[in-house]
N, C-alpha and C positions, 0 to 999 in steps of 0.2 A: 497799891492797887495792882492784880496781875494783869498780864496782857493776853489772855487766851479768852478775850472777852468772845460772845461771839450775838448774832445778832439775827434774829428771828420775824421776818418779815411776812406781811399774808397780801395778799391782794394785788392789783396791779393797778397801773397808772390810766384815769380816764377821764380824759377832760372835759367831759359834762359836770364833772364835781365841780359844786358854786361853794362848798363851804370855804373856801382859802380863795377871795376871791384875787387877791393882790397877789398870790404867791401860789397859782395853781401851777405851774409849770416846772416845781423845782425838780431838781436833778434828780434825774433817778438813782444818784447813787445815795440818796441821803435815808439808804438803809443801813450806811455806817454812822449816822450820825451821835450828835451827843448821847451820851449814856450821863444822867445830869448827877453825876456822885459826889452825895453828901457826907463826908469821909466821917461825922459824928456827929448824930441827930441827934438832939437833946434841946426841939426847939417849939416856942408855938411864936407864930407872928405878933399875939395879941391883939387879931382881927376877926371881926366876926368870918364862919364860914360865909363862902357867897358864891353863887352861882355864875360863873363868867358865862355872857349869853351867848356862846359861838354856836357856830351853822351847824359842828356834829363835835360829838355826837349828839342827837335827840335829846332836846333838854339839857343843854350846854355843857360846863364842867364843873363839877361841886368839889370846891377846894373846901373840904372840913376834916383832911384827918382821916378820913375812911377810905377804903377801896372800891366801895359797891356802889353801882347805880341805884337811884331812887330807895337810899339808904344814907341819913335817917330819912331825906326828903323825897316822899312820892314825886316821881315825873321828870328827875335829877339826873344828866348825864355823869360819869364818873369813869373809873380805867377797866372796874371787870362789871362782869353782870354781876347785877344782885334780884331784889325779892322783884317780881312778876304778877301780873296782872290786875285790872281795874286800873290806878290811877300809876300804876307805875312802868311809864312809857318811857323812863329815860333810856338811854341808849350806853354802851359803852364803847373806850377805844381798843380793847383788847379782850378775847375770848378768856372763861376761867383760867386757861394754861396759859395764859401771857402770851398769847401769837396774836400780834397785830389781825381787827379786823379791816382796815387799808393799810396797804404796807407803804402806802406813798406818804400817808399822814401821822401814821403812829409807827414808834418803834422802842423795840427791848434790848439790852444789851447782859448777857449773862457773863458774870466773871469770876474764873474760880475762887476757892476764898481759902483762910489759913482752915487745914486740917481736910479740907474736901477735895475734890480733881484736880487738878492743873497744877501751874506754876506760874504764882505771881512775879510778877514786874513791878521794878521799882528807880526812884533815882538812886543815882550812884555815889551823893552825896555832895554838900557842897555846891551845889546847883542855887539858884537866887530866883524868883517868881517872876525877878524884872530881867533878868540877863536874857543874855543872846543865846534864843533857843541851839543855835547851829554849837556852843561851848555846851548844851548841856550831853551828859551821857546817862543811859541807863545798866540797869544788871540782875539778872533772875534772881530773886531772893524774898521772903516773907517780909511783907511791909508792918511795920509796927509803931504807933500803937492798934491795937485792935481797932480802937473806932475808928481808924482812915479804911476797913477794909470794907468793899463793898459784894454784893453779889450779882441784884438785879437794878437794872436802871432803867428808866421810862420815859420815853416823851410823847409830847403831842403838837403837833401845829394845829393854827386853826386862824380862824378871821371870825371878827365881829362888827358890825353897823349900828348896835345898837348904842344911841346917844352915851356918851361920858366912858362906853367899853371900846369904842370903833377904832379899829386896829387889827394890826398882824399879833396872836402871842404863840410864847409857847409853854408849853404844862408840861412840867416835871417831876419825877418820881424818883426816890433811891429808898434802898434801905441799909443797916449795917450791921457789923458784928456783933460790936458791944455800942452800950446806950451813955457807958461812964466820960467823963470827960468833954474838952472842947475840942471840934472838929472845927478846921478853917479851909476852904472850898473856893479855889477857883476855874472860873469858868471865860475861856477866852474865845473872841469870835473875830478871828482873824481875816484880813482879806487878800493876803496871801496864800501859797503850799508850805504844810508843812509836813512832812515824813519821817517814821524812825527808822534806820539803818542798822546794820549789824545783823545777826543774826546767833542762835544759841545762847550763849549768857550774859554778852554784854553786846553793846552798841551805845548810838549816839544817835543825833537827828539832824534833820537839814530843813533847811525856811530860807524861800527866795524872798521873803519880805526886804525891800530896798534900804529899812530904814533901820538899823542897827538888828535886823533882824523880822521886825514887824514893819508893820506901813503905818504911818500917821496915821489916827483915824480911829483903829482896832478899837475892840472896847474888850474890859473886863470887866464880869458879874464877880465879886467877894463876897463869899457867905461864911457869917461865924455865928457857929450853936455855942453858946456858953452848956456846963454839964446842968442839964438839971434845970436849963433856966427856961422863959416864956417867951422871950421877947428877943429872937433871934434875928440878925442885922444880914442887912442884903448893898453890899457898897460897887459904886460902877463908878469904873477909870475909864479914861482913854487914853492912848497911846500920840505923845506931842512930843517934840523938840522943844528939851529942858537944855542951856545953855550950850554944849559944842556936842552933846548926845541928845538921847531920846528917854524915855520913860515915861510910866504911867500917871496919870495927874489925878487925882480925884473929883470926880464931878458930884457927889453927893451921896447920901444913903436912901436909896429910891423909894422904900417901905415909908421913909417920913414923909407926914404931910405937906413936905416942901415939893413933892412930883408931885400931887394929887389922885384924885379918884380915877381909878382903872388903869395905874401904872403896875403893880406889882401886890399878889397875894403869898400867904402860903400857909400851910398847917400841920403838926406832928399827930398824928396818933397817940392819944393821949390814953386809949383803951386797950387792949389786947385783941388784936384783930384773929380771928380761926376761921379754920376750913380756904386756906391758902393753896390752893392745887399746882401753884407752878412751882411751891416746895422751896423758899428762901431759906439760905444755909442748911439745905438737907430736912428741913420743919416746915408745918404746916402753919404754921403761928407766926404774928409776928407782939414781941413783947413793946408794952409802952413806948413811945418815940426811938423804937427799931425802925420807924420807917416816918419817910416825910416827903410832900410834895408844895411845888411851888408855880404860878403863875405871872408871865413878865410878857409887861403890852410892849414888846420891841419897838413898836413903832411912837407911842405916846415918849416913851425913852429918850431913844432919839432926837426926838422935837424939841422933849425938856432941855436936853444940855445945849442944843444952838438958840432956842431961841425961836428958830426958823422952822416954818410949817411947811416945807417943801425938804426937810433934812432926811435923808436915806445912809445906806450903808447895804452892801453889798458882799456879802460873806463867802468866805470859800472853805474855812479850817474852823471847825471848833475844837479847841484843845481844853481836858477839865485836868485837873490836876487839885491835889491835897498839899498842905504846907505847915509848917510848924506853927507860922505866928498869923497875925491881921497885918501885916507889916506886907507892902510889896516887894522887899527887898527880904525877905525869910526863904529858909531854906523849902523847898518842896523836896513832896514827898514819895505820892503817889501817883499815876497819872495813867487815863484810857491813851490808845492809841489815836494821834492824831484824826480825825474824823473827817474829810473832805464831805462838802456839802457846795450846794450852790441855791446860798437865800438872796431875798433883796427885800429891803426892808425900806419905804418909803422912795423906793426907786424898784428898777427891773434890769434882768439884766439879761442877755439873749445871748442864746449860744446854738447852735448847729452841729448836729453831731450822725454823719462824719463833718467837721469843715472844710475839707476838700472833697470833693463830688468827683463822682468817676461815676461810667457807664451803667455799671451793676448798680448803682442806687441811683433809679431814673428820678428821683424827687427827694426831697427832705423837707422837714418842716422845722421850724422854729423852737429852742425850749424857752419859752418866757418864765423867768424868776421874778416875782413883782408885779408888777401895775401889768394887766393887761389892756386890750381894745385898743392897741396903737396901731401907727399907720409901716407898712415900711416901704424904703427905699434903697436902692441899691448904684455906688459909683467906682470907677467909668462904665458908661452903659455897653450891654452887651449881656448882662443876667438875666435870667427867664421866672422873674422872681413876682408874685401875687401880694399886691399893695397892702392888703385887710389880713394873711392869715400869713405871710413871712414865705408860702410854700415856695422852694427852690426847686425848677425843673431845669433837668439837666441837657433833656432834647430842647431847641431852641438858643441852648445857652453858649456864650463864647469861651473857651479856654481864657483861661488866664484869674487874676487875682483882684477879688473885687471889694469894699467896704460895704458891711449891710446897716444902716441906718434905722432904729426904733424910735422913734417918734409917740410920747405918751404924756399924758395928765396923772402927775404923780399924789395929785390931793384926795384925801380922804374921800367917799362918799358922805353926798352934802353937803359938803362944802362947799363956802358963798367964796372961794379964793380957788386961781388957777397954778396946776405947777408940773409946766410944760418944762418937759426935759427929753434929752437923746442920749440914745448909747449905742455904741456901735462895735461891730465885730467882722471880723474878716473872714471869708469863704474864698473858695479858689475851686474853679473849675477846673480841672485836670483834663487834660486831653487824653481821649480812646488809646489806650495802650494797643497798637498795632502793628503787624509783620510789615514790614517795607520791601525786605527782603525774602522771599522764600527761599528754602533750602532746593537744591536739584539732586534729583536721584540718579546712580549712574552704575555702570556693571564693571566688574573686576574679576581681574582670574584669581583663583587660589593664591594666597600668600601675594599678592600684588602690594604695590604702594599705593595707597588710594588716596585722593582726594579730599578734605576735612569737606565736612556739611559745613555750611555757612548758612546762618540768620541772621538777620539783623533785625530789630524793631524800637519802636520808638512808642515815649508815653513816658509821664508822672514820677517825678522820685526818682529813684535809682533803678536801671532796668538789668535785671543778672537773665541767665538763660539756664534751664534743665531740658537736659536731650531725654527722651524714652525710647526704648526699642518696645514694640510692638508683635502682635504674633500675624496681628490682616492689617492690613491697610484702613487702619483709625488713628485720627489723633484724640483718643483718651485713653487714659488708662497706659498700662506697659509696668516697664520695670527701668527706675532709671539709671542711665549709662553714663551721662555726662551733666559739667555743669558749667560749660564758657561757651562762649558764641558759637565756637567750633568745637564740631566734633567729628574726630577719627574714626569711622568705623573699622573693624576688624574684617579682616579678609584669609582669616587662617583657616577656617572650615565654611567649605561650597553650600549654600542655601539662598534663599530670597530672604530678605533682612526687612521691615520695614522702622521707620525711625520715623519719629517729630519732636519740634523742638517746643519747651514753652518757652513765650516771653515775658518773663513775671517782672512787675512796676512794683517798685518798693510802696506805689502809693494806689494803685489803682488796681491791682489784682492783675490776672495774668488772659494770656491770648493764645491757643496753641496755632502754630504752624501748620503747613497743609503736613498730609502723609505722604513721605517719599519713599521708595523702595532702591533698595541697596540691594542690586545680585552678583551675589558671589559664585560665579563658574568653575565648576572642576577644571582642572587642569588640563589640557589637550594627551592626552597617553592614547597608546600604542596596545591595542591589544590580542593583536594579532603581527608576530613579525614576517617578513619575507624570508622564504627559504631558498638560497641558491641551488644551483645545479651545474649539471658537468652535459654535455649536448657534444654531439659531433656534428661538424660542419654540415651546414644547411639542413639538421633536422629543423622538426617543428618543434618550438619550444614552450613550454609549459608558460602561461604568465606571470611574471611576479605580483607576489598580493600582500596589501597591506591593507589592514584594517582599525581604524582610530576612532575613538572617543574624544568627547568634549560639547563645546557648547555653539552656538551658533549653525553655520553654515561651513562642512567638513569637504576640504578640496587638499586634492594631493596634486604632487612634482613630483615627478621621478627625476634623479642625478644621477649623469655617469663619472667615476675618478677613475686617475691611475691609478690609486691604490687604495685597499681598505680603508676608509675612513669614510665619514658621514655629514662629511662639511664640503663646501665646494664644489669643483666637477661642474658638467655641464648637463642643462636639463634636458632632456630627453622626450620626457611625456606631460602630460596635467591629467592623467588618467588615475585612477582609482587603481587599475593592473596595469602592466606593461611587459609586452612579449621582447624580449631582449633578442635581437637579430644574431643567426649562428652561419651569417655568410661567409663568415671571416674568421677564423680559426685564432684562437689567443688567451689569456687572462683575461676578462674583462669585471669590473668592481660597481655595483650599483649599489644605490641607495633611495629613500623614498623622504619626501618629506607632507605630513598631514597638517596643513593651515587650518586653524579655527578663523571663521570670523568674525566671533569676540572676544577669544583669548590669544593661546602663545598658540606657537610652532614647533613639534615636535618632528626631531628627524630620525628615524626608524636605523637598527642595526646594518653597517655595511653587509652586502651578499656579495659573495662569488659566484660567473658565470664561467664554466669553463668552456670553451669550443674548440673541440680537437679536430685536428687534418684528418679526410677522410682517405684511406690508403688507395695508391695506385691499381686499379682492376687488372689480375693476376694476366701475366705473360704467357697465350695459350699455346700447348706442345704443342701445335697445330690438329690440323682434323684427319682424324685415322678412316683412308678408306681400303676398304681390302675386299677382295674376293672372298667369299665364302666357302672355306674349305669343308672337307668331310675326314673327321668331325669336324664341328667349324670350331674355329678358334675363338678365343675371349679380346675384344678391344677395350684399351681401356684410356679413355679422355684421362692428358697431362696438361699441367700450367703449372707456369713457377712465379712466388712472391721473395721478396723481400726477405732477409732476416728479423721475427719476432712478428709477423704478417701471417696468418694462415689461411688455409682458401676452404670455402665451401662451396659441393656444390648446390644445384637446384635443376630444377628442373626448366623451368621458364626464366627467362631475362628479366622477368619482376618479378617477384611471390612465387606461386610455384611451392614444392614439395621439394624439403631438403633431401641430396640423395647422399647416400653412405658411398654404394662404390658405382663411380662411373664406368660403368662397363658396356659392352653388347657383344651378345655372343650367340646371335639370330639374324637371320637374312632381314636386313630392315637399314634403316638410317633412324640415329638418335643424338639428338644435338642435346647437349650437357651444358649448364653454365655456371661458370665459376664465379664465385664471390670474394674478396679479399675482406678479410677482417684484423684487426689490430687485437693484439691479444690483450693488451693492455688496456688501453682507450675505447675495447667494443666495438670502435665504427670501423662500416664498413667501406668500401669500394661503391662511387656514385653508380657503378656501372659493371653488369658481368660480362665477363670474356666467353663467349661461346664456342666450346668445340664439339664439331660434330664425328658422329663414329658412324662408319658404313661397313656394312656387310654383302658385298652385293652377289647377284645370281651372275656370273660374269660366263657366259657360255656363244661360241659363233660357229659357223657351218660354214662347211667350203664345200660345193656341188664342180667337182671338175668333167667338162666334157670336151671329149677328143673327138677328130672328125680328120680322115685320110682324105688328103684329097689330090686323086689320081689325075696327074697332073697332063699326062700325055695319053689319058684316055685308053691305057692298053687293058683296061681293064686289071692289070695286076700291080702289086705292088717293086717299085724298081726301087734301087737306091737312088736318095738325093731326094723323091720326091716328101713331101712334107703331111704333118701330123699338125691341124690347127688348133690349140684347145682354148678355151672360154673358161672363165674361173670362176662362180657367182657365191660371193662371202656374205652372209647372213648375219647380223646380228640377233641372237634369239636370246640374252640377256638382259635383263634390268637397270643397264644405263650404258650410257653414252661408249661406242666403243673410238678407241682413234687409233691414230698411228698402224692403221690396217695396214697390211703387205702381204702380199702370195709368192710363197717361191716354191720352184721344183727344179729337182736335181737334173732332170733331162731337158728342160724346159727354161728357156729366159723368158720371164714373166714381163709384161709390162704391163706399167698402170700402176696408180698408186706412188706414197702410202695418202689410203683417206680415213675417213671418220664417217663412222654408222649408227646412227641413230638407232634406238630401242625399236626394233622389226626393222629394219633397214637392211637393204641387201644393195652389194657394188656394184649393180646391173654387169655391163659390158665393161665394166673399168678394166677389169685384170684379163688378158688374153696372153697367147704365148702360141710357139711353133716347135717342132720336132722335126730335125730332119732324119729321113731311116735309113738306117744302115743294113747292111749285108746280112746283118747277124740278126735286126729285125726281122726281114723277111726272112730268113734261114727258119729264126723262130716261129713265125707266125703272127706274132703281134708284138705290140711295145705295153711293155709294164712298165707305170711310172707312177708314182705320189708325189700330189702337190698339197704344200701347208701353209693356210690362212695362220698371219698371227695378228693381234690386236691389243691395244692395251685399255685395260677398263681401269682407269686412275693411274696409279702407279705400277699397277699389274699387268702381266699379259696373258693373254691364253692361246694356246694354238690349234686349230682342227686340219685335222688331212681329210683327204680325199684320194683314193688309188682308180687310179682308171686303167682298163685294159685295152686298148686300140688293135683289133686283127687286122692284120694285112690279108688280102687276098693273093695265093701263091698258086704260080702257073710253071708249073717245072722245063726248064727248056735247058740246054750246057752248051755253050762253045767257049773253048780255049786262046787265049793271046796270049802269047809268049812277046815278054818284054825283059832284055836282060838291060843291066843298068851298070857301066865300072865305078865302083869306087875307089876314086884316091886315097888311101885312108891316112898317107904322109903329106897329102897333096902336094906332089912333087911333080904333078902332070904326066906322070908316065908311070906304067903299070910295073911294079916292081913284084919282086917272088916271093908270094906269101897274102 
């Protein structure tokens, strides 16, 4: 038999369906269920067809051989449709393609076959019917003989009440290759898992069964078609503890009349059945006892072999498998893949599924397999759980780990006997997988060390964590970045980050964390430096500026150091600029530093301030004052500097108009001022030296008057008597005259020296006397010039003045004779000669 069986389910699971009334709850997964393969049909019961009365389809199931409903018997349920209308109301379990019309109660199983798709599956030899499925292995290869290969397989479940049918059964269906030979057919119904492993071409299988492999209890169906023959045999084992092992026992051949009426049917096709649409082996046909189905009351079963009308079994694996001989101990051959299923057969058996409850599934209900209408109960209290229908609500309910208790009447309907029984299952309320911890969002500068996100949460199972970055501030969606409680964000490129964390329960799904935002800050830079300068003492200085980028709130410091560098030194300002003071002549070294107040500190390139001595204000030649000659002469303003000092001048002692030559060489005064500049350094002198230049009108008048004054009244003039004259010196120039004085040659002046103011005159200062002589009056008068001098600065000028004085002359002569001896040896006496 291969294993690429595959399994075609229709419909879905609803529990209003009463047909299966003991067994409405089974697994949903027993759309893997048996595939019932009869590895070589060549068989008839030797029973009449007969109609098993179950609830569906419509008109029960017509075990005769045939496929069709109400075929041959109007009104007959069967596996496809057949002939329609008037009396032919049977129903089928499968549409003409073989697709289940309930997928919960019927099912197909397709498997490839020798010469058509796939690749079958086989044992791998050596294998025993009875041994410990976990020793047996498998291996891809064409199972042979032909008649173990099968294609399509069929079941049905169903329930009946009707007297001497009342029971769980189930209806089966295979067909085969070939029709030659004997096919032996086991069918096991384990109440353990069993699984095959491996994968590709070979493997092996695994069964937790406790008890050498199975659990006490198991049953096995043995079906052997002789080739050719009528009366094909159906034997059922169960699974005991045979002295220090286990093995299967036989409990009897159930088709004989020692199980009685309504245990077990079944019949071959004894015609050539056509118009086949789900296409068995690639044909529409199938040829005489190519195909065969069979009917087993599971529950009347059961009963038979204990005795006891309260006896169940509860199935989880049906395993079919082909074998060489009727012997339990024969090699097998072929086999479908293990089938998990969840029956219960004269019991129930409940299961929950999830059986741990978590948030996201606010309720669950019950799957009853078996008896329903029981009660439930749930311990230790603390489960939010409804008595009548199992439902488990998760709001109201306690974490933790609870037993759910089924409480039920496992006897037949109508039955005059009670058969109360319990089964139980465990659920577990898991507690809300929850953040306890939030992560905190926080800011960093470019390429900082940061801080790991931290989550914690708590809940269910194993709790792992996935971080996600985000693009806004949401916890869904992103891209994920991590996957441990912590996570590192990157701080290599400046942006706003946002991050969340999930906290995912290995059992209960996941929770995401709030959204945190991670901002990464550009770096604090400079983007603008300070430029130094060169300043002479106590100019006005330009201020230093510096201008920075970054993030937060931007404040600067200004540093002063000895020397170029950008560290240390002493702070100066908290200004944004800073005018660097040039009161003090020297080197001086600044630097700036820009604080972020959420990142770094960046300190700006060292500047140089130079502040040069301003030169000494030139040494002036003094101030040129002069009279103004005709022509007048050029003056010209001197001062002397220093070596490498040169002077300029100006006009005015501030600003003013630079002058090329200080000169003057016009009646005026003109004060010049000198500037000292460094020819080097540019600066200048705080202060100019003022020289002034004069030219001045320097002119004075001397008015002299004589007056005779005839002393003894003779009316004439005599010797001895006196000539009074008056001197009056004018200043009639432009400035200050001094050091005035009058003199004349014939005259003692007195009076004087003074100083005359611009119009000033000496009034009566200068006067003087003449006495006359012989030779005046001889003459007539006395001629004399008297001269003002004065000095206007360091100059003098002088004016005369000539006055003529007449004497008045009265001619009169007398003679005196006076001789006089001269000694001329003085020897006192008159010597000769």
């Amino acid at each position: 038999m291969d294993q690429s069986s595959t399994t075609h389910p229709n419909g879905s699971r609803d529990r209003k369906i009463d047909f299966f009334k003991k067994m409405r709850n089974i697994n949903k997964n027993l759309f893997f269920l048996i595939g019932f393969i009869f590895s070589a049909y060549n068989f008839s019961f030797g029973q009449t067809p007969i109609v098993i009365p179950l609830n569906s389809p419509n008109g029960g199931f017509h075990i005769d051989g045939d496929l069709r409903a109400n075929t041959p018997t109007p009104g007959a349920g069967d596996w496809i449709p057949g002939a329609t209308g008037g009396l032919n109301n049977g129903g089928s379990a499968f549409t003409s393609l073989g697709v289940p019309v309930n997928g919960v109660t019927s099912f197909r199983f397709i498997d490839p076959y020798k010469g058509g798709p796939g690749v079958d599956l086989g044992f791998n030899g050596g294998n025993k019917g009875n041994g410990n499925p976990n020793s047996w292995g498998w291996r891809a290869a064409d199972v042979t003989p032909a008649p173990n290969d099968f294609n399509n397989v069929f079941y049905h479940l169903g329930n009946s009440t009707t007297p001497g049918f009342e029971g769980d059964w189930i209806i089966l269906s295979a067909d085969r290759d070939k029709t030659n030979g004997t096919s032996y057919l086991d069918f096991e119904f384990l109440q353990g898992n069993v699984e095959r492993t491996g994968s590709g071409t070979s493997g092996g299988f695994t069964s937790d069964g406790p008890n050498g492999g199975r659990t006490i209890g198991d049953l096995l169906i043995s079906v052997e078609y002789a080739s050719g023959g009528s009366n094909p045999k159906i034997y059922a084992f169960r699974w005991k503890a045979v002295g220090t092992g286990f093995d299967y026992v036989l409990e009897g051949e159930i088709t004989s009349p020692t199980f009685g009426l309504g245990v077990a049917y079944g019949a071959v096709n004894t015609t050539t059945l056509t118009d086949i649409q789900y296409l068995p082996f690639g044909n529409s046909f199938y040829e005489p006892r190519q195909w065969v189905e069979a009917a087993i009351n599971v529950t009347k079963l059961f009963r038979a072999f204990s005795g006891d009308p309260c006896a169940g079994i509860a199935v989880k694996t049906i395993f079919i498998k082909s074998k060489a001989s009727d012997a339990v101990t024969a090699d097998i051959k072929d086999f479908i893949d293990p089938i998990p299923v969840s029956l219960a057969f004269g019991t129930a058996e409940i299961s929950y599924s999830p059986d741990a409850l978590c948030e996201s599934t606010s309720s669950v209900l019950p799957s009853i397999s078996g008896t329903e209408g029981g009660t439930f109960s749930a311990t230790p209290a603390g489960l939010n759980i409804n008595t009548s229908t199992g439902l488990i609500t998760y709001a109201g309910s306690t974490p933790g780990t609870y037993t759910v208790s089924y409480s039920f009447n496992s006897a037949p309907s109508g039955a005059t006997f009670s058969c109360p029984k319990t089964v139980q299952t465990t659920v577990r309320i898991n507690p809300r997988t929850l953040v306890t911890n939030q992560p905190q969002g926080a800011s960093y500068c470019l390429n900082a060390s940061p801080q790991p996100l931290t989550v914690t949460g708590t809940g269910a199972g194993t709790i792992s964590y996935e971080w996600f970055r985000t693009t806004t501030a949401t916890n869904s969606g992103g891209t994920p970045v991590g996957s441990s409680q912590t996570f590192t964000p990157p701080t290599n490129a400046a942006g706003t980050y946002y991050y969340y964390a999930l906290v995912k329960s290995s059992t209960c799904g996941n929770v995401a964390s709030n959204s945190v935002t991670v901002q990464v800050n550009p770096l604090t830079e400079i983007s603008n430096q300070p430029t130094g300068a060169t300043y002479c003492q106590n100019a006005t200085a330009t201020p230093l500026t510096v201008i920075g980028t970054g993030t937060g709130t931007i404040t600067y410091e200004w540093w002063q150091t000895t020397s170029a560098v950008n560290i240390g030194g002493t702070r100066v300002a908290t200004t944004q600029n800073y005018t660097p003071p040039t009161n003090t002549e020297g080197t001086f070294y600044y630097y700036a530093k820009v604080i972020s107040s959420s990142c770094n500190t960046v300190a700006s390139n060292p500047v140089t301030v130079q502040v040069n001595a301003l030169p000494a204000a030139p040494t002036s030649g003094g101030n040129i004052s002069q009279c103004i000659n005709s022509p007048a002469q050029t003056l010209t303003a001197t001062a002397s500097v220093p070596t490498g000092i040169e002077i300029r001048w100006f006009s005015a002692p501030t600003g003013g108009n630079l002058v090329a030559n200080p000169t003057l060489n016009t009646l005026g005064t003109v004060t010049y001022y000198a500037e000292a500049r460094n020819t080097i350094t540019g600066c200048i002198s705080p202060t100019r030296t003022p020289v002034t230049l004069t030219l001045l009108n320097c002119a004075l008048t001397i008015d002299k008057v004589g007056t005779f004054v005839d002393q003894n009244n003779n009316g004439r003039a005599d010797v001895g008597e006196k000539i009074n004259y008056s001197f009056l010196v004018t200043n009639t120039g432009n400035s200050a005259l001094t050091n005035v004085t009058v003199t004349d040659p014939k005259v003692t002046v007195t009076g004087g020296p003074i100083s005359l103011a611009v119009g000033a005159n000496s009034g009566n200062t200068f006067t003087g006397s003449y006495t006359i002589t012989q030779n005046d009056i001889n003459t007539g008068k006395v001629d004399n010039t008297a001269e003002a001098k004065g000095f206007f600065g360091t100059q003098f000028r002088t004016a005369t003045d000539s006055e003529t004085t007449n004497l008045p002359q009265r001619p009169a002569l007398t003679i005196v004779k006076t001789g006089t001896f001269n000694d001329a040896n003085n020897n006192s006496r008159a010597d000769v000669g």
